[in-house]
N, C-alpha and C positions, 0 to 999 in steps of 0.2 A: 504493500500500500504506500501511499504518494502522500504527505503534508508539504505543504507549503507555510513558511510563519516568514514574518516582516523581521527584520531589522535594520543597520544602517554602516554607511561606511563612510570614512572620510578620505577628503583630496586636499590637505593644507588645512584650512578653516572649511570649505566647502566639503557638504555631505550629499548622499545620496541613499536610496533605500534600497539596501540589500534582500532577496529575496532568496531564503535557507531554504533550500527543495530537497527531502529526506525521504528515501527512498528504501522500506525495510525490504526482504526479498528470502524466499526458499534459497541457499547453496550454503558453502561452506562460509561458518563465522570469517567476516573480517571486518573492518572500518573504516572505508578511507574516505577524502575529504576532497572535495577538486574544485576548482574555481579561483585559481592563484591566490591560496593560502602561503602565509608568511607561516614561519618556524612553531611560533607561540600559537598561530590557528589549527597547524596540524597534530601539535601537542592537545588541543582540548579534548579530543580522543579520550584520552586518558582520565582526564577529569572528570569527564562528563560520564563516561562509564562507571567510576566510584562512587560521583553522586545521586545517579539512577539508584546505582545499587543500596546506599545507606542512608538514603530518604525513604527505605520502605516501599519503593516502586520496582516493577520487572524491567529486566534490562533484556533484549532478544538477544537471542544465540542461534544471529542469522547472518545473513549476509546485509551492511547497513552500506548507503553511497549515499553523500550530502555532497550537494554544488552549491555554493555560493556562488546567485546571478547578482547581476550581470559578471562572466567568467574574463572578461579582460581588467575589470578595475583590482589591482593590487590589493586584498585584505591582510590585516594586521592587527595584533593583539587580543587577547583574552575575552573581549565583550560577546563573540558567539559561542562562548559555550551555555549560556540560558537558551538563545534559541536554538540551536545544536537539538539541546536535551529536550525542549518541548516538543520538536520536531516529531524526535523518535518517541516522544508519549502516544501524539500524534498518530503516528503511522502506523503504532502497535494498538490502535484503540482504547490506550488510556485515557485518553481526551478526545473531544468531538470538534466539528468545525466551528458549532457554534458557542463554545465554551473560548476555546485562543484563538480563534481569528479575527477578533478586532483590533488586537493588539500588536504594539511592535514590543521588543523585546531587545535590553542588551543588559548584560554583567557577566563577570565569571564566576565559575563556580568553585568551592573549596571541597577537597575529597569527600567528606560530611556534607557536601549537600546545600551550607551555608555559601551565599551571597558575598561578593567581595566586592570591594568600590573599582569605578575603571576612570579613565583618564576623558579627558574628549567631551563627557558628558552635555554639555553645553550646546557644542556644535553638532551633536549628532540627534538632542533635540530639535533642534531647528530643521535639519534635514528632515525628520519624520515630519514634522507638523507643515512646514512644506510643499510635502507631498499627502497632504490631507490624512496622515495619520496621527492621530489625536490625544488617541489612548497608549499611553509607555508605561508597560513595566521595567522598574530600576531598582539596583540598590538601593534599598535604607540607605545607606551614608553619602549618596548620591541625590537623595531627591530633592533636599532645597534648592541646589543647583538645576537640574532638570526645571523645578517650578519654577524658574524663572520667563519659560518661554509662555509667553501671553498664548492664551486658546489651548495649552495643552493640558490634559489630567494625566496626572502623574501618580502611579500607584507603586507606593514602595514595599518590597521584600525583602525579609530576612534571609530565606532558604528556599529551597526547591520543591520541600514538603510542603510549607506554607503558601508557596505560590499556585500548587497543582492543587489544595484544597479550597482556596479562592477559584479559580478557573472552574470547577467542580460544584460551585455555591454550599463546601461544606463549612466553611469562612470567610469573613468579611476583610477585605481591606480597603481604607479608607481613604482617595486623593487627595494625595500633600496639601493643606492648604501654607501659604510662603507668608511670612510676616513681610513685606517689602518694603515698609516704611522704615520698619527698626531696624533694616540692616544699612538702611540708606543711612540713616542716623547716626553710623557707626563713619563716618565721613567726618563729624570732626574730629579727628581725634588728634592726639598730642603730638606736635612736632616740635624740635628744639625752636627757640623761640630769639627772633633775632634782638631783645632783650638782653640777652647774652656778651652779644659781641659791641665790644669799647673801640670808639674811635672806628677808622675805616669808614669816613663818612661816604667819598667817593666812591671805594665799591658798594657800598650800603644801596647808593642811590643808581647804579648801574644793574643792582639783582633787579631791583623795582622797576624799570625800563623791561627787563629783558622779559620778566617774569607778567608785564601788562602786554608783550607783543609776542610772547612768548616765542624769542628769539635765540639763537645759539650764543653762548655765550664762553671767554677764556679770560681765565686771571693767573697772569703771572708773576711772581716775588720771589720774596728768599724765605727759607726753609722756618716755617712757627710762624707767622706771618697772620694765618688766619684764613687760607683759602678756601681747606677742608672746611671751616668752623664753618664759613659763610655758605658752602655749594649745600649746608645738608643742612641746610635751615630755608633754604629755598620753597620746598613743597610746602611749608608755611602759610607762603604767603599765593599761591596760586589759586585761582577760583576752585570753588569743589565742581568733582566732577558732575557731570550731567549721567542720568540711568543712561540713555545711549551710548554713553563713552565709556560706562561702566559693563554694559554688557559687551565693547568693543572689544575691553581689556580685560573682560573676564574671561572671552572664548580662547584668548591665549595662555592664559592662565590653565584653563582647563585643560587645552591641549600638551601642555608641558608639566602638566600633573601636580602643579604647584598648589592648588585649592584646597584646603579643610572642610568637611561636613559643619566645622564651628564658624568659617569663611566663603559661604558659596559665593559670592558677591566682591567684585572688587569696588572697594569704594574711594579709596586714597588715591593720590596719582601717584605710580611709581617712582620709587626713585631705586635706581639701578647702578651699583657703583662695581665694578668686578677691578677683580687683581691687574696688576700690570703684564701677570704671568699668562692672563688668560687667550686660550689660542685663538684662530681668527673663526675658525667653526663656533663659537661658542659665545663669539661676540656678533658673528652675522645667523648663523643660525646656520645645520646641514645634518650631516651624518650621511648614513646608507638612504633612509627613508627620510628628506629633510624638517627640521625640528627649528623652533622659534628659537635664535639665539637673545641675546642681551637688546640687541637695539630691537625688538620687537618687543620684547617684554617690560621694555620702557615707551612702549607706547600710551600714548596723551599724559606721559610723566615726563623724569626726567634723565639721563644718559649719564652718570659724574663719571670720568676718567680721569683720576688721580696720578700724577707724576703721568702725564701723556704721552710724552715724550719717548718712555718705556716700552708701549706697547709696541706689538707687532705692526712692520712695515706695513705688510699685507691686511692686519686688522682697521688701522688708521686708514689706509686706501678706501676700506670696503663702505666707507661712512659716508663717502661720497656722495652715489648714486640717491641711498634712503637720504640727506640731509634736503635735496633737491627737490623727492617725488614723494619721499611719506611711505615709498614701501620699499621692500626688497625683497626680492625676484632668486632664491635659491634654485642653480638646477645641477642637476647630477643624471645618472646614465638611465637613473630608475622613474626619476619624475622631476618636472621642472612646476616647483611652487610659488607661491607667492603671498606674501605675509604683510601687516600695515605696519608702517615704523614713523608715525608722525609724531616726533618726541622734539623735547630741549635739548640739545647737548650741553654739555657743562665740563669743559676741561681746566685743570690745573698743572700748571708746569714752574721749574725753577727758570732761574731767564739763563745758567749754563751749569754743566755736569755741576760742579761745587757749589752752586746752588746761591753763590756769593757777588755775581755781577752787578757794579754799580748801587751794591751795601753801604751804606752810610758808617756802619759799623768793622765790617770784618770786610777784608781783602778778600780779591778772589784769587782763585792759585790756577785757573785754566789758561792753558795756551788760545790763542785767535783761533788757532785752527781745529781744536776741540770745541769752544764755543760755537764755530761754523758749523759743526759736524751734527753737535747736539741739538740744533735749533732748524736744521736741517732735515732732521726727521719729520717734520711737520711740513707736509708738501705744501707752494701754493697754493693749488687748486682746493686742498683743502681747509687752509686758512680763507682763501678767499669765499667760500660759506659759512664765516666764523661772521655772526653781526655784531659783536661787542666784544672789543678787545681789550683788558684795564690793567694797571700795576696793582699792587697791592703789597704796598711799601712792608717795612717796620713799623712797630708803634711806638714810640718814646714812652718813659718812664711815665709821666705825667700821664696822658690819656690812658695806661693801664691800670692806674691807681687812679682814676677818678672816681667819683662818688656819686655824678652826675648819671641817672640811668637813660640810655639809651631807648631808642622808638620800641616798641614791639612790634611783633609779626601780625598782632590783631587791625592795628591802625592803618599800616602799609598794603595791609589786605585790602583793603575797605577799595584804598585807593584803583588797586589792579583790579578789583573786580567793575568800580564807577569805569575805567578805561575799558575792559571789555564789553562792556555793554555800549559802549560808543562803537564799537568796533563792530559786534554783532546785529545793532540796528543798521548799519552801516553796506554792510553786506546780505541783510535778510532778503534785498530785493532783485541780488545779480539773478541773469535766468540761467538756469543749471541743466541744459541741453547737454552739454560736454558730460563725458563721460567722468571726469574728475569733479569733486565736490564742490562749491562754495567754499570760501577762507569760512576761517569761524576766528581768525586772528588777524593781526597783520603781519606775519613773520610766513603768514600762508599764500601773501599776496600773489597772482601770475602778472609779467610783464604789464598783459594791458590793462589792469586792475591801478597797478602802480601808477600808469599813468593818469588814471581816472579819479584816483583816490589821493592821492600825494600831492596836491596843488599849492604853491610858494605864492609867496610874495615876492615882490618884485628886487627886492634887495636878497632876498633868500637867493633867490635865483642866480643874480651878479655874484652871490658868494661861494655860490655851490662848483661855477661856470671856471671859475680861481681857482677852485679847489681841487678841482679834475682833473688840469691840466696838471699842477703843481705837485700830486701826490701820483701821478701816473695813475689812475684808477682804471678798473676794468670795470668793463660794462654789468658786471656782477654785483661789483662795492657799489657802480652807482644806484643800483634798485635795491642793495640791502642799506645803505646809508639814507635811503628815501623812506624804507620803510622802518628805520629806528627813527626817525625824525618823525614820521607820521605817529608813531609812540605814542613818542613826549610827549608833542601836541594833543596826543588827547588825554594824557595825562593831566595837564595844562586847562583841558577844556576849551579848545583855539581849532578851529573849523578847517582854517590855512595853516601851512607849515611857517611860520617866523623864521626870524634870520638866527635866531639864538637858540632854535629848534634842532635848525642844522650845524650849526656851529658844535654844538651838544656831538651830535650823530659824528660827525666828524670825528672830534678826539677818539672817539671809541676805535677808531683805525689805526690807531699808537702803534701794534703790533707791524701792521704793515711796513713801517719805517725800521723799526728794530730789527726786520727779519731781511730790509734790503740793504744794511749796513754792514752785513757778516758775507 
């Protein structure tokens, strides 16, 4: 006999519905599995067979063949051994059509029969409901997550015995209702508080720009300085997220198995800070089957790369393309992905190897040609998508031992959130035929937006006109310097760009001169 049961597969974040076709049969016992099963799908054999058997149900001592359709798309991981196993309930007359056929079906199973959590959960909700399937069964430790997807009922299960006594109406179980409010609420929560940090009025007032246009941002000094203190007091002051950007950055979360049953919900903006050690897979995302690396997982957050300078050639290259388009595009022999990476970047570097150039205090001991070397790891092309480039001096004795307390994070907020909303009335009414989104920033602007949106004054203009010529700019600096000026200004609350708007925007290309001096 022949069952057919639903469940789902994914392609990156994109899902589709798997259809499990189990096939029991008179000859000699075997099991196999066909349908371009990965390692962990043709191991569920095994599982699936123990769990039959110690949940109390028969297991056939026949000939069993299960395809996973559609048999071209790639399957992977643990999630079909529930439908697996319902399958052959199924086709051995344990269960009828109309008991598991409205349902999709994914978890794996543990040799007892018990329900295990699985990864993906998120997106592979989405894919059923979709494709007009409604009703999912899931993990227990899985279903707050699942209940996220608006129209779906979500019935969660313990075990396999539990499940086939529901199917059966020998037991009830009852669809997840999701608390959505109180997890939303779990958004404010405690960030270092730039209360904290004495003096640095300059960078203070550069996070605030970057953090109201949500711009790329680098500070370079000498080593205690305050960089770290300042990149990880950031998400502070950022707007909280919006549920769409929350379940943007929850599907990759889910997909990279990062998620708690205590956390189905992202609700913070990332802030993602990895080692200097860490390799270029891991900060772009890949493997055999490709996997969200770091700049994905800092999406609608924020990217810190500490001592920059550090990382891999090839890591730093790879930031490129995402700092430009918001995504990156993994491909490899088995499958070419594609993943959202619309983040902040946030790097920190010394200004050379000793960490001592141009110290007020300590001398530095590097040769020209090591300083050259060191600062040289940071390609143009990729400075020149840096929007804000600042020192961040020493602090003298005096402003560390002051008394006087500095701004918090609460007040500065106020402000970047009054500038986004300038920003997002701003943009509510572009028409979005193109296949790319609307800004929802100005750090999002496209060329002709900039011009449309970015309008000077007439002295702005004579000064900008100076300024192009005189600093060599590329046609890059000139639309990222337009759109930190468009910032300020609305920082400012100032409709046109002023002359002291761009003046402002200007300095912030400090770097550029320091990096054409070596």
């Amino acid at each position: 006999m022949i069952a057919i049961v639903k469940s789902t597969a994914l392609h990156g974040l994109d899902g589709q519905v798997v259809e499990v076709e189990v096939d029991v049969s008179n000859g000699l016992p075997c099991f196999d599995i066909v349908g371009l099963p990965d390692v962990s799908v043709r191991e569920s054999k095994d599982r699936v067979r123990a769990a039959i058997k110690n949940s109390g149900l028969e297991f056939p001592v026949k000939k069993i063949t299960v395809n996973l359709a559609p048999a071209d798309l790639k399957k992977e991981g643990p999630i079909y051994d529930l439908p697996i196993a319902v399958g052959i309930l199924a086709a051995t007359e344990q269960l009828t059509p109309e008991q598991y056929g409205r349902f999709a079906y994914l978890g794996e199973l543990s040799l007892n029969g018990s329900l295990r959590s699985i990864t993906g959960t998120l997106p592979n909700i989405l894919a059923a409901v979709g494709a007009s399937i409604d009703e999912i069964i899931v993990p227990r430790e899985n279903a707050a997550e699942a209940a996220l997807v608006e129209g779906a009922a979500i019935f969660p299960a313990g075990s396999l015995a539990e499940l086939t006594g529901f199917l059966r109406g020998e037991n009830d179980i009852a669809p997840y209702v999701l608390d959505l409010d109180g997890y939303m609420r779990t958004a404010a929560a405690d960030w270092p508080d730039f209360a904290d940090v004495k003096g640095q009025h300059s960078a203070r007032r550069a996070l605030e720009i970057a953090a109201a246009g949500s711009h790329n941002l680098l500070m370079f000094g000498s080593p205690g300085s305050g960089k770290t203190m300042l990149a990880r007091r950031l998400p502070g002051i950022l707007p909280d997220m919006t549920f769409y950007e929350s379940i943007e950055t929850t599907k990759i979360y889910s997909l990279a198995g990062l998620l708690t049953p205590d956390t189905p919900l992202v609700t913070r903006r990332p802030f993602r800070a990895p080692h200097h050690t860490a390799s270029t897979i891991g900060i772009v995302g890949g493997g055999r089957i490709p996997r969200p690396g770091e700049i994905s997982l800092a999406h609608h957050g924020v990217l810190f790369l500490d001592e920059m300078p550090e990382f891999q050639k090839d890591a730093l290259e790879a930031l490129r393309q995402p700092l430009e388009d918001g995504v990156i595009t993994i491909s490899r022999a088995t499958a070419s992905l594609t993943y959202p990476a619309r983040l902040m970047l946030v790097g920190a570097l010394n200004p050379c190897p000793c960490g001592y150039l141009g110290d007020s205090l300590r001398e530095c001991t590097c040769t020209p040609y090591q300083v050259q070397r060191y600062i040289s790891r940071l390609s143009g092309p990729l400075l020149d998508r840096i929007d804000i480039c600042i020192e961040v001096p020493r602090l003298p004795y005096e402003e560390i031992s002051s008394s006087v307390k500095p701004e918090g994070s609460a007040s500065i907020k106020k402000r970047v959130e009054t500038a986004r909303g300038r920003q997002r009335e701003r943009f509510c009414g572009i028409d979005q035929k193109n296949v790319r989104p609307a800004p929802s920033c100005n750090a999002q602007m496209r060329p002709g937006e900039v011009r449309r949106y970015c309008k000077m004054t007439k002295p702005a203009r004579e000064l900008f006109k100076s300024a192009f010529k005189k600093l060599s700019l590329s046609a890059r600096s000139h639309d990222k310097i337009l759109k930190v000026s468009r910032t300020i200004a609305d920082l400012d609350g100032s409709a046109l760009i002023e002359e002291s708007h761009l003046a402002e925007a200007i300095q912030y290309r400090s770097l550029d001169r320091i990096y054409s001096n070596y």
